[in-house]
Gaussian input, Z-matrix of N, CA and C with variables (Angstrom, degrees):
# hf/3-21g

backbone

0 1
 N
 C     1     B1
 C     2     B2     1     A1
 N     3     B3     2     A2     1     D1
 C     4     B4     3     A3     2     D2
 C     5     B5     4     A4     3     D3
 N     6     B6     5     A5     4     D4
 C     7     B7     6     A6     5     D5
 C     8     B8     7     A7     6     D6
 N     9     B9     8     A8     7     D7
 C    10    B10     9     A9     8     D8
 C    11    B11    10    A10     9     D9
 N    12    B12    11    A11    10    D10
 C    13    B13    12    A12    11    D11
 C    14    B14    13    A13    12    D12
 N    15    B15    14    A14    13    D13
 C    16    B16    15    A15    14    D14
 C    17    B17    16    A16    15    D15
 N    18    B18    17    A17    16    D16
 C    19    B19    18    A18    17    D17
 C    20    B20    19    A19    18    D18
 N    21    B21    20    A20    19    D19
 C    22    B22    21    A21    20    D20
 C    23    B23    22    A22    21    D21
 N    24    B24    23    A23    22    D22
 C    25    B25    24    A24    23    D23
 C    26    B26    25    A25    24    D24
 N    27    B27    26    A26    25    D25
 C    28    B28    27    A27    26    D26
 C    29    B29    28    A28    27    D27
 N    30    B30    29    A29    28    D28
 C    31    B31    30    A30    29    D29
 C    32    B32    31    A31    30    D30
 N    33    B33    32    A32    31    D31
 C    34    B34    33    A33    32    D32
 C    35    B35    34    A34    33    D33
 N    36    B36    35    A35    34    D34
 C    37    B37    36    A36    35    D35
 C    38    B38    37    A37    36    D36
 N    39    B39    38    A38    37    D37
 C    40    B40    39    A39    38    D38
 C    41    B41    40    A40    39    D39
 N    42    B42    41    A41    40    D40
 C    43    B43    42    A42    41    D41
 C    44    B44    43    A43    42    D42
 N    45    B45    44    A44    43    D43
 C    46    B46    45    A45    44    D44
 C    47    B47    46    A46    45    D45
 N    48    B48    47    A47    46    D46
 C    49    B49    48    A48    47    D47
 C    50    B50    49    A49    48    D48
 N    51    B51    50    A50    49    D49
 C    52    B52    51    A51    50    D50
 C    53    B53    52    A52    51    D51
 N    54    B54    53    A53    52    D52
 C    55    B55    54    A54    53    D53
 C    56    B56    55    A55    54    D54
 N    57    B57    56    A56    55    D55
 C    58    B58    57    A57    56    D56
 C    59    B59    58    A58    57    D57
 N    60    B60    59    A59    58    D58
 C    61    B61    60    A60    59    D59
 C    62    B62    61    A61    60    D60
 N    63    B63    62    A62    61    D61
 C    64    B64    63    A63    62    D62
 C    65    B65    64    A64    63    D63
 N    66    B66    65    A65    64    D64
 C    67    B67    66    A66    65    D65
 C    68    B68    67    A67    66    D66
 N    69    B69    68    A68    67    D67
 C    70    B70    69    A69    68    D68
 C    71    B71    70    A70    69    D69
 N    72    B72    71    A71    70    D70
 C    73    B73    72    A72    71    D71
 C    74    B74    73    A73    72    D72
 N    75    B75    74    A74    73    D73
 C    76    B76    75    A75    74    D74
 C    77    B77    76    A76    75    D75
 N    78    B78    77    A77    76    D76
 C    79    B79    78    A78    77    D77
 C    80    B80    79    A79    78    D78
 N    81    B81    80    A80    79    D79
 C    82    B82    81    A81    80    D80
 C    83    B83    82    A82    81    D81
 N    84    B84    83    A83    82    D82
 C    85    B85    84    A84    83    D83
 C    86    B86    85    A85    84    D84
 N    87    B87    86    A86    85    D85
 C    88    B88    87    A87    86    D86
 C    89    B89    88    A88    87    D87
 N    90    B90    89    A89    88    D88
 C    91    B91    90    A90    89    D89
 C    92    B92    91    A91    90    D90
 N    93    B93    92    A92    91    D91
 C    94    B94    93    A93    92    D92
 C    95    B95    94    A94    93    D93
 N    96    B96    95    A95    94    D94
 C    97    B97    96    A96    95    D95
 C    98    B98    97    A97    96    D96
 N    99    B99    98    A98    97    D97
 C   100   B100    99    A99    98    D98
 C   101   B101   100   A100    99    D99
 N   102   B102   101   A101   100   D100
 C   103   B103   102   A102   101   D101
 C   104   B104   103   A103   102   D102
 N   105   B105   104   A104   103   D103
 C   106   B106   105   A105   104   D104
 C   107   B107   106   A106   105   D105
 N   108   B108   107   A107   106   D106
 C   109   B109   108   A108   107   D107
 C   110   B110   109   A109   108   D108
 N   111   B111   110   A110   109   D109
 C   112   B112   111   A111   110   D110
 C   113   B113   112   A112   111   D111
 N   114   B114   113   A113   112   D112
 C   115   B115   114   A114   113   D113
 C   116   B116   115   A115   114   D114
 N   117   B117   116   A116   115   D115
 C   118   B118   117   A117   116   D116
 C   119   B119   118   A118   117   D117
 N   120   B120   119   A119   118   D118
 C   121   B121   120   A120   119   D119
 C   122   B122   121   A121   120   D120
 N   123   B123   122   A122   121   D121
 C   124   B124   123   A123   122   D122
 C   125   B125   124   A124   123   D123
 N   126   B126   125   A125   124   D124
 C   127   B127   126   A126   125   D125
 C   128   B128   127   A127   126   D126
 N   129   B129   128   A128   127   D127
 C   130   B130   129   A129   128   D128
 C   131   B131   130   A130   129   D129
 N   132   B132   131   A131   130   D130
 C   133   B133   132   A132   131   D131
 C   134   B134   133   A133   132   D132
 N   135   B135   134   A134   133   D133
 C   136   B136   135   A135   134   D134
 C   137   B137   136   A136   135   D135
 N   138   B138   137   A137   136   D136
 C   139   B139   138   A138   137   D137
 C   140   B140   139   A139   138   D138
 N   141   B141   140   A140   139   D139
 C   142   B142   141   A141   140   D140
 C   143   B143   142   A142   141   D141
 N   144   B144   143   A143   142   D142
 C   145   B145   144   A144   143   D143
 C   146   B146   145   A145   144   D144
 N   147   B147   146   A146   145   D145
 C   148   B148   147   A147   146   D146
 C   149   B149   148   A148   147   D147
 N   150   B150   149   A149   148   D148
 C   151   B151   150   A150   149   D149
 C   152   B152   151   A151   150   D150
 N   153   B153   152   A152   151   D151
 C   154   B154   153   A153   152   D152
 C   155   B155   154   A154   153   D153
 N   156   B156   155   A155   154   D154
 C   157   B157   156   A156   155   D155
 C   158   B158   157   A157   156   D156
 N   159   B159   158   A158   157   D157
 C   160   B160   159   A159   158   D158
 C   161   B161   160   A160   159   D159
 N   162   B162   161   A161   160   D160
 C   163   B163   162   A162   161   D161
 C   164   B164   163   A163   162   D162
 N   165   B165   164   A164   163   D163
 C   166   B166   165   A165   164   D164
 C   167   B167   166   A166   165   D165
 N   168   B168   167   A167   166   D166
 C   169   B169   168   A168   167   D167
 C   170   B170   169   A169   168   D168
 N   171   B171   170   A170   169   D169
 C   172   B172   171   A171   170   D170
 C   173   B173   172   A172   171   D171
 N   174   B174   173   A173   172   D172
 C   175   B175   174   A174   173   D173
 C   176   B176   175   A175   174   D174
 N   177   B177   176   A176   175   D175
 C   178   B178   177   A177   176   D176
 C   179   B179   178   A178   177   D177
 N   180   B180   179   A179   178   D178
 C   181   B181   180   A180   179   D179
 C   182   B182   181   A181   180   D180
 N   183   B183   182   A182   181   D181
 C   184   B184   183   A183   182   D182
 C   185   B185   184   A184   183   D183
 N   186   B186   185   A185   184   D184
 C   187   B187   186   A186   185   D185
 C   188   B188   187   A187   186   D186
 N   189   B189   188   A188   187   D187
 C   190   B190   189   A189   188   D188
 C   191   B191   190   A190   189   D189
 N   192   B192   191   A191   190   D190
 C   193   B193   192   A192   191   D191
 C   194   B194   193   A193   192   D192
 N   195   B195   194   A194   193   D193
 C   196   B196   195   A195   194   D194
 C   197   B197   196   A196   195   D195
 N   198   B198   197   A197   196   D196
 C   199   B199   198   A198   197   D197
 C   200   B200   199   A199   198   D198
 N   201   B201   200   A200   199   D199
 C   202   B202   201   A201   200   D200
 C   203   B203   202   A202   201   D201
 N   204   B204   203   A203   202   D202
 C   205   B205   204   A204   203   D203
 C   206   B206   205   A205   204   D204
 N   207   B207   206   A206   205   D205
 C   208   B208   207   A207   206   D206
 C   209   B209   208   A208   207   D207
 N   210   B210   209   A209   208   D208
 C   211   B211   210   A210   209   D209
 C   212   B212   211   A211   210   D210
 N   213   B213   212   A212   211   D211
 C   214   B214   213   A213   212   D212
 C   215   B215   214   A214   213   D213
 N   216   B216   215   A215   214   D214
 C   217   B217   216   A216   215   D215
 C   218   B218   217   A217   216   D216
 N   219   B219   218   A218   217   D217
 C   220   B220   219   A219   218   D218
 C   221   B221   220   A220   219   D219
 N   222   B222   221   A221   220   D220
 C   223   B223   222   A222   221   D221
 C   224   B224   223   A223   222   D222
 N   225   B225   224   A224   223   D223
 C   226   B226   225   A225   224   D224
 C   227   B227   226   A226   225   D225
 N   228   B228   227   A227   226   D226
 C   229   B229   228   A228   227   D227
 C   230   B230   229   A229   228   D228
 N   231   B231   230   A230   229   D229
 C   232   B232   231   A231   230   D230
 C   233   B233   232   A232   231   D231
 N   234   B234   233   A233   232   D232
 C   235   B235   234   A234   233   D233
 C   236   B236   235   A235   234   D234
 N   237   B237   236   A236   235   D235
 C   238   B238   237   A237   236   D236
 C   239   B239   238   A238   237   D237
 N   240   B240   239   A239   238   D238
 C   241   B241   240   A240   239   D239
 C   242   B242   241   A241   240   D240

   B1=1.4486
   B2=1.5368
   B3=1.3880
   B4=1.6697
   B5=1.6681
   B6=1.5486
   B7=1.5105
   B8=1.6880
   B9=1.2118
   B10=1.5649
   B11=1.2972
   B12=1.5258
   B13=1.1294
   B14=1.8480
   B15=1.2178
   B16=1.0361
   B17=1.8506
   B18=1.6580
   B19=1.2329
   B20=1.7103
   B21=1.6038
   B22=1.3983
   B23=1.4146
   B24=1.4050
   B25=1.4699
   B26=1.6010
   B27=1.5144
   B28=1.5992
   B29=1.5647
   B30=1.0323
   B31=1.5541
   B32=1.2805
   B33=1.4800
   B34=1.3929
   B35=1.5693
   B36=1.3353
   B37=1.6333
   B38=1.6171
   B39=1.5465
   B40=1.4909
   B41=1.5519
   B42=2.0819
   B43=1.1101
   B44=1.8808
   B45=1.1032
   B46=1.4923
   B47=1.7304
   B48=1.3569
   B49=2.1437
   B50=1.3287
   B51=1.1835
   B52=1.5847
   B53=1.3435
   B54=1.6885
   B55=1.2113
   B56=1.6486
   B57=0.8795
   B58=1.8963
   B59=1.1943
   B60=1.0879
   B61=1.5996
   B62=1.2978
   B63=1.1303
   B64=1.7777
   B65=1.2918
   B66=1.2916
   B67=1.6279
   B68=1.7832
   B69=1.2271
   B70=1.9044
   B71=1.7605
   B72=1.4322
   B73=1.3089
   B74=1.8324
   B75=1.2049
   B76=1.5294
   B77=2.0859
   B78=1.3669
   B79=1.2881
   B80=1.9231
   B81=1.4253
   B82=1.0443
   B83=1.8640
   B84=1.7833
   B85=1.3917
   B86=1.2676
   B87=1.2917
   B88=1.4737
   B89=2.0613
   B90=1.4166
   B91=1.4713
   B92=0.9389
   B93=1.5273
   B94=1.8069
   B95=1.6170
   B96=1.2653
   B97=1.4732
   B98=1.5473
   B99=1.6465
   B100=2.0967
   B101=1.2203
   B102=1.7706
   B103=0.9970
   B104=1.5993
   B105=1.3283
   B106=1.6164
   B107=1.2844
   B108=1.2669
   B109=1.3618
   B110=1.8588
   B111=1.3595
   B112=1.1644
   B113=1.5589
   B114=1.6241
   B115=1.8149
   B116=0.8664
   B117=1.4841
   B118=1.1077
   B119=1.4544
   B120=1.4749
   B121=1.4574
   B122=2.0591
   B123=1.4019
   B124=1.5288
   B125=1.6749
   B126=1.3130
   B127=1.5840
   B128=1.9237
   B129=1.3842
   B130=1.8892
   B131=1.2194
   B132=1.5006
   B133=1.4725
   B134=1.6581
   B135=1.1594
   B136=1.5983
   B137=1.5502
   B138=1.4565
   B139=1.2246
   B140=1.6540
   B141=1.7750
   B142=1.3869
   B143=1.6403
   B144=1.5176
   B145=1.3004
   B146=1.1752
   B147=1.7578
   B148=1.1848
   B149=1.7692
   B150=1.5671
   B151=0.9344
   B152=1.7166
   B153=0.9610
   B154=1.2867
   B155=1.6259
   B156=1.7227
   B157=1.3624
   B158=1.1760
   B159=2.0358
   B160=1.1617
   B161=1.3092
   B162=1.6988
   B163=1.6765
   B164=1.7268
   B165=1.4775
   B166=1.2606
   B167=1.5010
   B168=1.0863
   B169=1.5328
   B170=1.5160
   B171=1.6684
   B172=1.4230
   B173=1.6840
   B174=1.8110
   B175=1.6009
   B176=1.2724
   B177=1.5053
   B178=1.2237
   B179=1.3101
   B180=1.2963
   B181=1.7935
   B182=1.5446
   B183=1.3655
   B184=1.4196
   B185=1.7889
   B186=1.7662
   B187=1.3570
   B188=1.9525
   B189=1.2916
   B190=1.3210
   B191=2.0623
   B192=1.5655
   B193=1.9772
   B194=1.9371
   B195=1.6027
   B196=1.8819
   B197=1.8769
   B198=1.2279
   B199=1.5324
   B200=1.7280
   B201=1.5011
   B202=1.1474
   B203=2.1617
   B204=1.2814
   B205=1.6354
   B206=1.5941
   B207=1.6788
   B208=1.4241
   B209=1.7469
   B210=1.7551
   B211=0.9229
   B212=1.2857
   B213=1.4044
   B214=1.7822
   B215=1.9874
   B216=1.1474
   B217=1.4315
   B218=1.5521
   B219=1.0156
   B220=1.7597
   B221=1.7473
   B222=1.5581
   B223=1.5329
   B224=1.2623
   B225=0.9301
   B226=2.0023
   B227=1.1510
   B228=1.2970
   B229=1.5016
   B230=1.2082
   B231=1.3160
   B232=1.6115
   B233=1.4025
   B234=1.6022
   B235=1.1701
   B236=1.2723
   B237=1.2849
   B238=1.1857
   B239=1.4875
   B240=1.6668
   B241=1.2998
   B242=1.6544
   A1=107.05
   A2=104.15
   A3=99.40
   A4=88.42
   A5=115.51
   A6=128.65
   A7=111.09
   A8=104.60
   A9=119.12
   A10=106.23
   A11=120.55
   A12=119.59
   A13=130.10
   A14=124.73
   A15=126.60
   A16=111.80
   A17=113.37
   A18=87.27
   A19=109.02
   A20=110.34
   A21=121.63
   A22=120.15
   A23=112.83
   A24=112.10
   A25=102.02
   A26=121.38
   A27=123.32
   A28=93.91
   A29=132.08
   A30=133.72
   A31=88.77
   A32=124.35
   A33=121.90
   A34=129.26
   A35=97.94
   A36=109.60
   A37=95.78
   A38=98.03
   A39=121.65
   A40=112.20
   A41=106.41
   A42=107.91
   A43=107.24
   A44=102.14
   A45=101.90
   A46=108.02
   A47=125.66
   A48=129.03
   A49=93.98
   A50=122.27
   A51=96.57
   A52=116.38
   A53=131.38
   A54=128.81
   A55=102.06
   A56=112.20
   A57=108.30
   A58=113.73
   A59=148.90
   A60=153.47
   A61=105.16
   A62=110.91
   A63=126.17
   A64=94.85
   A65=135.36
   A66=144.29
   A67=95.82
   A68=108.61
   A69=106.37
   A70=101.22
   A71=123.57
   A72=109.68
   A73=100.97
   A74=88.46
   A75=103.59
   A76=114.89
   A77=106.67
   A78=107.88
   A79=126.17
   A80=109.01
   A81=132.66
   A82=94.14
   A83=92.15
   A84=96.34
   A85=121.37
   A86=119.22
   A87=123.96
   A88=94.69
   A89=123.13
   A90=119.71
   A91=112.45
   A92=124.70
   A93=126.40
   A94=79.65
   A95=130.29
   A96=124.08
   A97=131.47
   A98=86.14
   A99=99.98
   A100=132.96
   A101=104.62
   A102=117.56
   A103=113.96
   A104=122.67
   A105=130.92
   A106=109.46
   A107=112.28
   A108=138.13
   A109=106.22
   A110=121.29
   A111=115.83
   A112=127.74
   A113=106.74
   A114=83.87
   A115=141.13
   A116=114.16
   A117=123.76
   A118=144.74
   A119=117.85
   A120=130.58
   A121=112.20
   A122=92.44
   A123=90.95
   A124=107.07
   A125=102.69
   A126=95.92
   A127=122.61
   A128=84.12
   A129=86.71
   A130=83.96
   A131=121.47
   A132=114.67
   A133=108.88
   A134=111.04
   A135=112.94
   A136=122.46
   A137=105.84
   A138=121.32
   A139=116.97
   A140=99.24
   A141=101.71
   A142=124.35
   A143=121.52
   A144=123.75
   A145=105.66
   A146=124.40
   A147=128.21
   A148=115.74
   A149=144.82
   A150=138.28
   A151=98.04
   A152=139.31
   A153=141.25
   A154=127.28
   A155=99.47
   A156=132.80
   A157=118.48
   A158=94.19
   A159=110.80
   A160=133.98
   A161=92.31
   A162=108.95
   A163=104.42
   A164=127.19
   A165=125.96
   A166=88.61
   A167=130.98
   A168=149.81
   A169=104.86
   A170=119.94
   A171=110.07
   A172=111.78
   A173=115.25
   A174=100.17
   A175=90.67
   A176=143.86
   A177=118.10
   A178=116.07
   A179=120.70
   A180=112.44
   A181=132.06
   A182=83.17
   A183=107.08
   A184=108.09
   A185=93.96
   A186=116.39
   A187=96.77
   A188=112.78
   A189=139.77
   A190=102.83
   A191=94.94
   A192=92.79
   A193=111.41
   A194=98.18
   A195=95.65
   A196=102.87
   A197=113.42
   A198=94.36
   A199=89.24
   A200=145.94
   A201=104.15
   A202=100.40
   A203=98.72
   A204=103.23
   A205=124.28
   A206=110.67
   A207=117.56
   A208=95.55
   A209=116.48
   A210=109.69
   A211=128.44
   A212=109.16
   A213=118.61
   A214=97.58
   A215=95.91
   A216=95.00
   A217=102.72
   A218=107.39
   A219=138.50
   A220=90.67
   A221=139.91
   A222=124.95
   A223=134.02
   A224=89.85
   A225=112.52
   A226=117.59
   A227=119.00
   A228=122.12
   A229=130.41
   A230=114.80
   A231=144.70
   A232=101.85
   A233=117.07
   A234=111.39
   A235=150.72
   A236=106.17
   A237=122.84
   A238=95.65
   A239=124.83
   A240=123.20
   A241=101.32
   D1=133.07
   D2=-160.63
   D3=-92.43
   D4=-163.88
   D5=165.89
   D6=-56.44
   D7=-58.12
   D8=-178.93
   D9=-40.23
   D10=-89.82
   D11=169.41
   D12=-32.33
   D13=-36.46
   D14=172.78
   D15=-69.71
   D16=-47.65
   D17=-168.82
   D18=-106.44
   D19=41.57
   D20=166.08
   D21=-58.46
   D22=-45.07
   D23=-160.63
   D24=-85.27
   D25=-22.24
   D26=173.61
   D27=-70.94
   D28=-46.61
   D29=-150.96
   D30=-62.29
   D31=-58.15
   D32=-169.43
   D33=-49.12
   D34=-27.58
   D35=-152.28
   D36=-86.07
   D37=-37.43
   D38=-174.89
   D39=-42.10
   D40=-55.56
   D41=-164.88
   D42=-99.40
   D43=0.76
   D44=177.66
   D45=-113.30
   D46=6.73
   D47=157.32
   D48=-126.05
   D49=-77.23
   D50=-147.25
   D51=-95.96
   D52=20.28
   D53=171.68
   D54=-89.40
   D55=-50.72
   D56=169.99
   D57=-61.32
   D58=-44.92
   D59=131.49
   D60=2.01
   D61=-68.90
   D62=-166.57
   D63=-74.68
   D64=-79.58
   D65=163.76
   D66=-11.42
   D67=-84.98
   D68=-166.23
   D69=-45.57
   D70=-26.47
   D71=-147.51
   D72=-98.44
   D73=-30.85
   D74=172.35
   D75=-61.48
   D76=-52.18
   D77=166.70
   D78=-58.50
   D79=-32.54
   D80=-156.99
   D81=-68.58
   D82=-54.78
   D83=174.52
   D84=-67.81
   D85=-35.25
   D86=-171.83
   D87=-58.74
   D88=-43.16
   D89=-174.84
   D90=-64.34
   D91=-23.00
   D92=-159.68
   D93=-88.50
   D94=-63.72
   D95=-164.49
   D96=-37.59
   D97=-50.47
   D98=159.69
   D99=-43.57
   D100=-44.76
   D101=-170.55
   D102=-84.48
   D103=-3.53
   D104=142.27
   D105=-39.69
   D106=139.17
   D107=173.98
   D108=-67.39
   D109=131.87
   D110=158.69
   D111=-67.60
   D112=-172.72
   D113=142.66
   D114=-152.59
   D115=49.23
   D116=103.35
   D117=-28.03
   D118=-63.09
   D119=168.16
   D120=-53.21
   D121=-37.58
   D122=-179.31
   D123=-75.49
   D124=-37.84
   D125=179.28
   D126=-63.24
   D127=-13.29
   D128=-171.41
   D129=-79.22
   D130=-43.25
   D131=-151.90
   D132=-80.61
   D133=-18.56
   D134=163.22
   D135=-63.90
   D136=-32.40
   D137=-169.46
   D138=-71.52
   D139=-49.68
   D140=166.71
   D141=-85.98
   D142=18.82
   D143=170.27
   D144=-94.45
   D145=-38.94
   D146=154.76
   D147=-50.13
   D148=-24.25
   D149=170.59
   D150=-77.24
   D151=-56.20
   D152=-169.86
   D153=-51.04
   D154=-24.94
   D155=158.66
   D156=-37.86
   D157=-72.76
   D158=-176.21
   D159=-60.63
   D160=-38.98
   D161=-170.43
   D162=-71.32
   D163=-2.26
   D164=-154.99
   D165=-113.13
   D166=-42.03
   D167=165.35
   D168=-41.11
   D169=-57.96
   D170=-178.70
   D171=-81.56
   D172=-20.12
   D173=178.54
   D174=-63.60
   D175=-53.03
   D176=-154.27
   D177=-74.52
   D178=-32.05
   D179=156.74
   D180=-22.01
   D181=-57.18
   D182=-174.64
   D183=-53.08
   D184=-62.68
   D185=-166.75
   D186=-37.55
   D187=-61.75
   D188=-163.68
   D189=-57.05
   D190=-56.13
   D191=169.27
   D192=-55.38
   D193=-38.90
   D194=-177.11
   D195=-67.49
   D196=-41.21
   D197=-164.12
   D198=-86.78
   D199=-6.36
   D200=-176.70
   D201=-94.05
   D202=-3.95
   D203=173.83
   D204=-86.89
   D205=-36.32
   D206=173.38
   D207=-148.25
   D208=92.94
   D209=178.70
   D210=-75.93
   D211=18.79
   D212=-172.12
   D213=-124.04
   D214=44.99
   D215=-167.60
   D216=-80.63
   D217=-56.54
   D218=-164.80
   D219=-67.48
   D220=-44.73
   D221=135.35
   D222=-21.88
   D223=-64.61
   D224=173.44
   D225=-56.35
   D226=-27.85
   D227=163.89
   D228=-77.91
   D229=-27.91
   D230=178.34
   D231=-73.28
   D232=-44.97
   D233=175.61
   D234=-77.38
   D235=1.49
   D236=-150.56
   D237=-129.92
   D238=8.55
   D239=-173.08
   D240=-102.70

C-alpha cells in the first residue's frame, strides 16, 4: 500500500466535514467583525444620544412652561381630535 492509497480515505473526509466547517466558520466570523461598530460610527452614535438628551430635556421644559401657563392643555388636545 503506497502513500496515496493509504492517505485517500483521510483526504476525503478532510475535504467533504471539516473544510466547509472551516470555510462557513471562517466567513461567519469575518460578518460578525463588520458588523462591529467603528469609531467613527460609535462617535456619531454618542453624539446623537447626547442630542436625544438634550432634545428630551427641552420637551420636558416645555411640557412643564404649557401646564404651568394652560394646565388643561394636554385636554385641549384630546379634544379637539
Amino acid at each position: 500500500m503506497n502513500f496515496l492509497e493509504f492517505m485517500f480515505v483521510p483526504m476525503i473526509l478532510l475535504i467533504t466535514v471539516v473544510v466547509p466547517i472551516w470555510i462557513t466558520l471562517h466567513y461567519r466570523s469575518l460578518n460578525n467583525s463588520s458588523r462591529a461598530l467603528s469609531d467613527d460610527d460609535r462617535q456619531s452614535l454618542d453624539e446623537m444620544l447626547e442630542a436625544v438628551d438634550r432634545m428630551t430635556d427641552r420637551i420636558t421644559n416645555l411640557e412643564a412652561i404649557l401646564d404651568a401657563d394652560h394646565p388643561n392643555w394636554r385636554n385641549e388636545k384630546e379634544d379637539n381630535r
